[in-house]
C-alpha positions as CSV (number, residue, x, y, z in Angstrom):
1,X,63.8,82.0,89.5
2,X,61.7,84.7,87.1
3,X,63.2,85.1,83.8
4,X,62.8,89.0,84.9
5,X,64.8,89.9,88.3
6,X,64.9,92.9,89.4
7,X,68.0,95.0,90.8
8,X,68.3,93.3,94.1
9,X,67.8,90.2,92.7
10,X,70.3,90.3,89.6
11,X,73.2,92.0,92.3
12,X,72.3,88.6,94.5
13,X,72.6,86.5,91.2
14,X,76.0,88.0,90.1
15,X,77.0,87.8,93.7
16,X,77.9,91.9,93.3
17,X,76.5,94.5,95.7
18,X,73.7,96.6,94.3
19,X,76.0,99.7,93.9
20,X,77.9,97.8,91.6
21,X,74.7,97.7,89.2
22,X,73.5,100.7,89.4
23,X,77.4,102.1,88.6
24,X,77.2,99.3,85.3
25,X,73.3,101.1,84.4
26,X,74.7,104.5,85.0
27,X,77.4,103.5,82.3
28,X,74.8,101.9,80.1
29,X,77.5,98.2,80.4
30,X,74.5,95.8,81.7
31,X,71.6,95.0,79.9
32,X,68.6,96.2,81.6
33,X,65.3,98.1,81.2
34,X,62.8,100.0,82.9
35,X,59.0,99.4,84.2
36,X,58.1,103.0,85.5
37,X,61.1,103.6,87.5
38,X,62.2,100.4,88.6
39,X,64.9,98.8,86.4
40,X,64.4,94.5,85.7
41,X,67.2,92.5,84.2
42,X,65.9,89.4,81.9
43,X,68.1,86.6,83.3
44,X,68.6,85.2,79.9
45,X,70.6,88.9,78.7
46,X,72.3,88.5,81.7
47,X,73.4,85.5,81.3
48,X,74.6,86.6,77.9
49,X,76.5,89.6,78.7
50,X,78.5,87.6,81.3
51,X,79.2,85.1,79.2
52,X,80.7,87.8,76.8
53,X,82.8,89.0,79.6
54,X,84.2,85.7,80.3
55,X,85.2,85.5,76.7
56,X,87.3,88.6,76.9
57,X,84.6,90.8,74.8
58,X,86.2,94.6,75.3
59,X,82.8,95.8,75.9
60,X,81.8,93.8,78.9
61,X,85.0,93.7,80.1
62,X,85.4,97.0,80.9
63,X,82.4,96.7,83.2
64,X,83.5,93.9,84.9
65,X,86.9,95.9,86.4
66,X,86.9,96.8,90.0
67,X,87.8,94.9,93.3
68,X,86.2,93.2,96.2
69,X,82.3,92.5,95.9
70,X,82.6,94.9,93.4
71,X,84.3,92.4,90.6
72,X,81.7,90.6,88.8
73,X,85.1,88.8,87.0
74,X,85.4,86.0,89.6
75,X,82.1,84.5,88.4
């Protein structure tokens, strides 16, 4: 796997439906930038910020709520 996924790609990775990352973008809680208008995810920030999140961090913990496919927490 590229160290740069793009949004399909890090929703299949965080076994989360793309919805769910484009909600965490539209509230700036996933690390992420843009080429043009395309947003790519660098697996190594990802990995990061969900490791964060499993430590309890407030930050990423908040983005992690939700239910279903939705709830990146059962990682």
């Amino acid at each position: 796997m590229s160290s740069v996924m793009r949004l399909e790609e890090v929703a299949d990775y965080l076994r989360v439906h793309p919805s769910t990352i484009y909600r965490l973008l539209k509230k700036q809680q996933i690390p992420a930038f843009k080429v043009g208008s395309d947003w790519r995810f660098n697996l190594e920030s990802i990995d990061r910020w969900r490791a964060n999140a499993e430590k309890g961090d407030p930050a990423t913990e908040a983005a992690m709520s939700g239910s279903g496919r939705d709830n990146v927490q059962g990682l």
